[in-house]
LOVEXKE-661207 format. One record per residue: residue in three letters; residue number from 1; y, z, x of N, C-alpha, C in turn. Coordinates in nm, 3 decimals, always signed. Atoms other than C-alpha are relative to their C-alpha. Example, Ala and Ser with C-alpha at 12.3 -4.5 7.8 and 13.67 -1.06 7.14 Angstrom:
2
{node 'Ala' 1 {-0.119 +0.000 +0.089} {-0.450 +0.780 +1.230} {+0.120 +0.000 +0.090}}
{node 'Ser' 2 {-0.119 -0.006 -0.082} {-0.106 +0.714 +1.367} {+0.109 +0.073 -0.077}}
END
This chain:
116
{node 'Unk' 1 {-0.125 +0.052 -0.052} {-1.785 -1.051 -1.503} {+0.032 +0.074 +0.131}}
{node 'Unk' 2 {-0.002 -0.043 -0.200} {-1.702 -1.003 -1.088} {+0.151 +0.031 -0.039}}
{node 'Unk' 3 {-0.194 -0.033 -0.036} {-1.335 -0.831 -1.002} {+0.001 +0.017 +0.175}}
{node 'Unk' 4 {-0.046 -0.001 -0.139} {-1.167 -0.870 -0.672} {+0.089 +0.148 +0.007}}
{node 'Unk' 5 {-0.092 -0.077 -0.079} {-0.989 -0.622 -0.443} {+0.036 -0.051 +0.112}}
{node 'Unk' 6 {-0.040 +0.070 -0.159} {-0.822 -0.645 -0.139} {+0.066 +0.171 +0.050}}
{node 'Unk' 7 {-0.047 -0.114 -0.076} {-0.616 -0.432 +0.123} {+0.197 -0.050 -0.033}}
{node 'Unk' 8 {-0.103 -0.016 +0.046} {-0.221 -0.393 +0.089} {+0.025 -0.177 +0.047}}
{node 'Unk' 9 {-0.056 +0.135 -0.046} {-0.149 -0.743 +0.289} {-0.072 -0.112 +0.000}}
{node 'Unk' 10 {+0.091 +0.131 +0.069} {-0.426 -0.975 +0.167} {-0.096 -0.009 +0.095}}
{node 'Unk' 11 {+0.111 +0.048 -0.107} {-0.647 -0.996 +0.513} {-0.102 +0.025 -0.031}}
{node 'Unk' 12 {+0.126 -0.045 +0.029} {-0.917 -0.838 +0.348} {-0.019 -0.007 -0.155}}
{node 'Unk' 13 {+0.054 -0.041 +0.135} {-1.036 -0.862 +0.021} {-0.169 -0.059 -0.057}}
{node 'Unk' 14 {+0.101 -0.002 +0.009} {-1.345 -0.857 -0.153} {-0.030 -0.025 -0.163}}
{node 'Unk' 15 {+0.081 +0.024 +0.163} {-1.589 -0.942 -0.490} {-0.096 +0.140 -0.030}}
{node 'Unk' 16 {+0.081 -0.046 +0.082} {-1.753 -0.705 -0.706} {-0.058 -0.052 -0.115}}
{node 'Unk' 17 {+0.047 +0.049 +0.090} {-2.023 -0.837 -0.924} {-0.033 +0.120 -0.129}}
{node 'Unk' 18 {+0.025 -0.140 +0.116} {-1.959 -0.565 -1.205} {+0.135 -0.010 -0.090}}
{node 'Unk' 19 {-0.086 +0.006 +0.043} {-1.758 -0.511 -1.477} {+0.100 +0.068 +0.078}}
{node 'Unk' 20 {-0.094 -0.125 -0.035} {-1.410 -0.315 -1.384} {-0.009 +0.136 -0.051}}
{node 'Unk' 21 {+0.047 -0.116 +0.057} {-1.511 +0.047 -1.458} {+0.122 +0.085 -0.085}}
{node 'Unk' 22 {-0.096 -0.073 +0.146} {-1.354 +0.251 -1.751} {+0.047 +0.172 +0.106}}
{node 'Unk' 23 {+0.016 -0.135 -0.086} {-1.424 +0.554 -1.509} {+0.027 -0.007 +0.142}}
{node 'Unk' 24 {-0.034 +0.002 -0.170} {-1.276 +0.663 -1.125} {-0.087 +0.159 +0.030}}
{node 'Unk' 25 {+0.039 -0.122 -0.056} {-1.401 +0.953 -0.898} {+0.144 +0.046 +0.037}}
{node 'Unk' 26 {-0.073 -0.063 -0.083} {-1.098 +1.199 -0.751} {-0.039 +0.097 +0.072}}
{node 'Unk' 27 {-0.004 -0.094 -0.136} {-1.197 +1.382 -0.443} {+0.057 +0.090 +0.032}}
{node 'Unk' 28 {-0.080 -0.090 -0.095} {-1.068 +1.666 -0.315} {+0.004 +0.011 +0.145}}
{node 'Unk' 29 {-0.001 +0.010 -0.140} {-1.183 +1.610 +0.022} {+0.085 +0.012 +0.075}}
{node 'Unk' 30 {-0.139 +0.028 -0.107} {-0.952 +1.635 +0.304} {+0.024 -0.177 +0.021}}
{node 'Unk' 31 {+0.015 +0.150 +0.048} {-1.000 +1.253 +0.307} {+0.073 -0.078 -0.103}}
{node 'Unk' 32 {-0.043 +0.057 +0.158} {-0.961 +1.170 -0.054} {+0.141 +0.029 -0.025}}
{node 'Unk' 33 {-0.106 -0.016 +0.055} {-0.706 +1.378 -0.151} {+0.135 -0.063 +0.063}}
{node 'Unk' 34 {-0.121 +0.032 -0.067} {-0.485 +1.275 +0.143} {+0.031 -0.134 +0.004}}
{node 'Unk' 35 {-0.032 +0.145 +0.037} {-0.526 +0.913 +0.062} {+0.038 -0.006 -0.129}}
{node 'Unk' 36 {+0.001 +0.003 +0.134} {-0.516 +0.961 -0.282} {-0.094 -0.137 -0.084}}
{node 'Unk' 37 {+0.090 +0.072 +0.095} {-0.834 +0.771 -0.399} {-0.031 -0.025 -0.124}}
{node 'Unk' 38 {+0.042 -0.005 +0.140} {-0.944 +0.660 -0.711} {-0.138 -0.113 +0.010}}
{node 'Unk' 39 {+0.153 +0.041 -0.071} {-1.353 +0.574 -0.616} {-0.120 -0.050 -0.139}}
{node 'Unk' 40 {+0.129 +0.067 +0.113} {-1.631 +0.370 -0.830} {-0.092 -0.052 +0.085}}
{node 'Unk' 41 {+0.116 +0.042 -0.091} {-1.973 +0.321 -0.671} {-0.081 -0.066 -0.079}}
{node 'Unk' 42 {+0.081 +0.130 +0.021} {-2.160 -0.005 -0.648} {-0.140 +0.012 +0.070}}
{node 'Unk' 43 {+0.115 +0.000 -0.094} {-2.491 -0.095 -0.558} {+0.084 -0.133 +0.119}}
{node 'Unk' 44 {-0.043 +0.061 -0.080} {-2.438 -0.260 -0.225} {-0.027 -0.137 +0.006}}
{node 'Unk' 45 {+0.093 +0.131 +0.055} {-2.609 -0.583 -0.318} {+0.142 -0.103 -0.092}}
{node 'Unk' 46 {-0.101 +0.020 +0.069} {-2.321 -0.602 -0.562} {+0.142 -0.004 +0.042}}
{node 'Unk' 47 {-0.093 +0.034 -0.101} {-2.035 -0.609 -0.321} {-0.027 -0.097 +0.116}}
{node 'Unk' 48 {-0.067 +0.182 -0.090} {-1.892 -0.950 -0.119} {+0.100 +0.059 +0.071}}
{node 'Unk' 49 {-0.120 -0.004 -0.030} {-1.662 -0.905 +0.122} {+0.040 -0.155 +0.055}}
{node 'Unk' 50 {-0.044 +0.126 -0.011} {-1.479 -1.232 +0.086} {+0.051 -0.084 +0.121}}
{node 'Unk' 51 {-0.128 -0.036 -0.176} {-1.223 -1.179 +0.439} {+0.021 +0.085 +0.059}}
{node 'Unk' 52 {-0.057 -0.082 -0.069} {-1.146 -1.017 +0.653} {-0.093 +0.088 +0.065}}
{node 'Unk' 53 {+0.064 -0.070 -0.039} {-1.423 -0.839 +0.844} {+0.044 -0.002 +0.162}}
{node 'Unk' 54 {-0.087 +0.002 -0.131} {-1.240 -0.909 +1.220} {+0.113 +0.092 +0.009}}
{node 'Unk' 55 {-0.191 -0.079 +0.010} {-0.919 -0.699 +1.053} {-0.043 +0.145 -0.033}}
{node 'Unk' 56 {+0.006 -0.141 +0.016} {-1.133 -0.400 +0.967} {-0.043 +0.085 +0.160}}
{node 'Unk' 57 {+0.109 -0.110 -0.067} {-1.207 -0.094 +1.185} {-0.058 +0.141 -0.088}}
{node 'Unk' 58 {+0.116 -0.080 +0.067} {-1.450 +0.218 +1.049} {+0.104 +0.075 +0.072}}
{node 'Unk' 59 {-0.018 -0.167 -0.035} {-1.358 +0.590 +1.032} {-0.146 +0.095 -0.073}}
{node 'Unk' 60 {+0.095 -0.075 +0.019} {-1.619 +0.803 +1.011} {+0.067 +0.183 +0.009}}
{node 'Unk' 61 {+0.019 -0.157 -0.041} {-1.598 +1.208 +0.936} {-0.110 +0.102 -0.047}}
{node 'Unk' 62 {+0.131 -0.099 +0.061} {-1.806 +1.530 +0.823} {-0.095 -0.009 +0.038}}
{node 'Unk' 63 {+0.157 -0.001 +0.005} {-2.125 +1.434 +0.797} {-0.029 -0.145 +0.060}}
{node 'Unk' 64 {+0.044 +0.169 -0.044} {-2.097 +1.037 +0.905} {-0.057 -0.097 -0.079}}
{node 'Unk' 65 {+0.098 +0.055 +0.086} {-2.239 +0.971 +0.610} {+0.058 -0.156 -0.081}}
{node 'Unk' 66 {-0.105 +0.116 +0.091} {-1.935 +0.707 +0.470} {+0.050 -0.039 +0.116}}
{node 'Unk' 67 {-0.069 +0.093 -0.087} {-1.824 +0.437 +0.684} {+0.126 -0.084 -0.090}}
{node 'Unk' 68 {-0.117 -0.021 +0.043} {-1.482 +0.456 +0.579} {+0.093 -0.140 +0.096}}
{node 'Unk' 69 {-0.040 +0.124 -0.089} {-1.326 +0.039 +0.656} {+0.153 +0.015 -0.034}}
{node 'Unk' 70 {-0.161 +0.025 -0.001} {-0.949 -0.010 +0.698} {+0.035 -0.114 +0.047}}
{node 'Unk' 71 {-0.124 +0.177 -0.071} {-0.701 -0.340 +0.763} {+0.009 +0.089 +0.104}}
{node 'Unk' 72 {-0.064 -0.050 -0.150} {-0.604 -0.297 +1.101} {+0.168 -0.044 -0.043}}
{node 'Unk' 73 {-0.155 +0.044 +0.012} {-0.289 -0.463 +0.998} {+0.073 +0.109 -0.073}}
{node 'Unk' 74 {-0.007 -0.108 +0.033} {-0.202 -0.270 +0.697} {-0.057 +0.161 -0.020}}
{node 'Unk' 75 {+0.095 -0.157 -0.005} {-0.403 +0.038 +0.716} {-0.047 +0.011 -0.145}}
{node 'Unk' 76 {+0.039 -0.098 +0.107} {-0.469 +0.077 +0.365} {-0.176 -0.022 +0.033}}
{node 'Unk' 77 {+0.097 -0.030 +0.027} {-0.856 +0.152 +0.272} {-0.078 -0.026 -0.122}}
{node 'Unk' 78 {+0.048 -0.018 +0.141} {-0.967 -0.005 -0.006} {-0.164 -0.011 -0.016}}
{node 'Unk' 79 {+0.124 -0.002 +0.065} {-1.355 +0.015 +0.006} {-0.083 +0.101 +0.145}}
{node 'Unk' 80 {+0.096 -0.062 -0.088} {-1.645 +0.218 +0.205} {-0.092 -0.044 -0.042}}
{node 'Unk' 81 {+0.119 +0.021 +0.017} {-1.947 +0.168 +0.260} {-0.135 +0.102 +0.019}}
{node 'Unk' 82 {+0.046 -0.118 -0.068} {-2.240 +0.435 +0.287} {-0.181 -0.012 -0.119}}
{node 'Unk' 83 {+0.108 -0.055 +0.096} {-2.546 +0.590 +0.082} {+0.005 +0.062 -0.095}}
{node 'Unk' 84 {-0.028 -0.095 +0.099} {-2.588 +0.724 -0.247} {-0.082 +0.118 +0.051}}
{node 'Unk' 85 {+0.134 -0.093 -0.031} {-2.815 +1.053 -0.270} {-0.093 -0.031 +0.010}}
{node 'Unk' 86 {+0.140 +0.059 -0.022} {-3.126 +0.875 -0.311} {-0.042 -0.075 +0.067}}
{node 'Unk' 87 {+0.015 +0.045 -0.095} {-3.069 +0.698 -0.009} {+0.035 -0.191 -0.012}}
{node 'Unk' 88 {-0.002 +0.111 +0.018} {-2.977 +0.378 -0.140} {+0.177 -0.062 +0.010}}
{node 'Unk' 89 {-0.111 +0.046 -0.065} {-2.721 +0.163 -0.002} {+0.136 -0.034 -0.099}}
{node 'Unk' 90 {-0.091 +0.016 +0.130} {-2.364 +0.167 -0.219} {+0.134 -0.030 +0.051}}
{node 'Unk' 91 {-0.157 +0.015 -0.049} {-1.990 +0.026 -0.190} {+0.041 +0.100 -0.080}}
{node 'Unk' 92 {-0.102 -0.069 +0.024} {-1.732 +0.270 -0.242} {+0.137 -0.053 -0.038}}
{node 'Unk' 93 {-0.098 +0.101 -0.031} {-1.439 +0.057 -0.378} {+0.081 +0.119 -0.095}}
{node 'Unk' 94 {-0.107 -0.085 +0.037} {-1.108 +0.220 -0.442} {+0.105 -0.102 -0.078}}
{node 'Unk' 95 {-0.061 +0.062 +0.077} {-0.921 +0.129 -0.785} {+0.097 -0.036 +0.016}}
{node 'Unk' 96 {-0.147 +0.022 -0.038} {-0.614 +0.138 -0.699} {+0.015 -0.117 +0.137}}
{node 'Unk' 97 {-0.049 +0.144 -0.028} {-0.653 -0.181 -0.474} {-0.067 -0.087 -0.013}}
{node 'Unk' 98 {+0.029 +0.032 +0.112} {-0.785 -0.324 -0.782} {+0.061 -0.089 -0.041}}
{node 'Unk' 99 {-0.107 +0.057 +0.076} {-0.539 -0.606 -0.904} {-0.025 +0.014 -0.165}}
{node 'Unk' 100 {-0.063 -0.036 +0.166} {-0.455 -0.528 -1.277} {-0.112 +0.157 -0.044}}
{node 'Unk' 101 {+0.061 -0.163 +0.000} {-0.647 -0.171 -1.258} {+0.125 +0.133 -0.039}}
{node 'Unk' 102 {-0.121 -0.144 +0.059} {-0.414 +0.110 -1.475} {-0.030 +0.106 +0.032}}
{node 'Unk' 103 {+0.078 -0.092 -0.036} {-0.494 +0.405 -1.273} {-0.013 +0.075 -0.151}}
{node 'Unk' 104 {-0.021 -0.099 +0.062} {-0.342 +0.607 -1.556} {-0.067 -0.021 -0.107}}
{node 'Unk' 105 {+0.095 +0.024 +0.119} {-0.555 +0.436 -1.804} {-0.175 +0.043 +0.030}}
{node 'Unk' 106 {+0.141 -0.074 +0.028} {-0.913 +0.559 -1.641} {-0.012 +0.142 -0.013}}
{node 'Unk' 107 {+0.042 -0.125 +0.034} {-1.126 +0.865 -1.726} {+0.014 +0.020 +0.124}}
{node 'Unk' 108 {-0.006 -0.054 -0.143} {-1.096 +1.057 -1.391} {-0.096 +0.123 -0.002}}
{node 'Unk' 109 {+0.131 -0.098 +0.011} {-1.410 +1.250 -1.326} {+0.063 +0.089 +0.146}}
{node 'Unk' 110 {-0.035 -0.065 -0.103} {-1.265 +1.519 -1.079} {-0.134 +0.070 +0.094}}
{node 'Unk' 111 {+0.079 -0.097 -0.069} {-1.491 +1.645 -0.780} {+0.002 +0.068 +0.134}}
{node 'Unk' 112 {-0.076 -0.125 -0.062} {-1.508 +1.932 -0.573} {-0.065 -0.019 +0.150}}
{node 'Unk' 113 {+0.058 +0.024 -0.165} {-1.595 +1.748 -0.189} {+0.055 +0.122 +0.060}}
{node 'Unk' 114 {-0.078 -0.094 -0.065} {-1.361 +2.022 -0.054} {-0.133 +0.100 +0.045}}
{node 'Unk' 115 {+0.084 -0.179 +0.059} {-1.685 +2.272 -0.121} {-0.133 -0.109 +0.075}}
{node 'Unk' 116 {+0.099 +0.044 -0.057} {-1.939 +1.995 +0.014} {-0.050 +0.056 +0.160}}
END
């Protein structure tokens, strides 16, 4: 079963061909934390972006390694795009702009980017 996301004002949203995950990542990153993410990685194969690719622009930091997309309109951030470790291509989609996603209902696997 596929779940959609989007960005705060609808210009962008997107398909995941996966269930909705039981499990999020939380970041400490300077990044993460200051957005306040809640991160599940796809194979990239497995992410659609439905709209909106004219409304995003990329942030890149650190290492360059995450191409970090945003609405231009609203700014929020709901997906990246980048590499796992093994070099293989993965979406980064952020739960929380998830429609019917309970943050407070996933496991939250905490990790320590701060130290990366």
């Amino acid at each position: 079963m596929a779940f959609e996301g989007s960005c705060h004002c609808g210009k962008v949203a997107y398909t995941v061909d996966a269930e909705v995950p039981a499990q999020a990542m939380a970041c400490n990153c300077s990044h993460c934390r200051r957005k306040g993410f809640l991160l599940a990685f796809f194979p990239a194969a497995q992410f659609r972006l439905e709209r909106g690719e004219d409304d995003l622009k990329s942030y890149f930091f650190h290492k360059h390694a995450i191409e970090h997309r945003f609405c231009t309109t609203c700014g929020t951030q709901s997906f990246a795009m980048g590499k796992m470790p093994d070099g293989s291509e993965m979406a980064a989609v952020n739960l929380r702009c998830v429609e019917g996603v309970d943050p407070d209902a996933l496991d939250i696997q905490k990790v320590d980017g701060a130290s990366f």
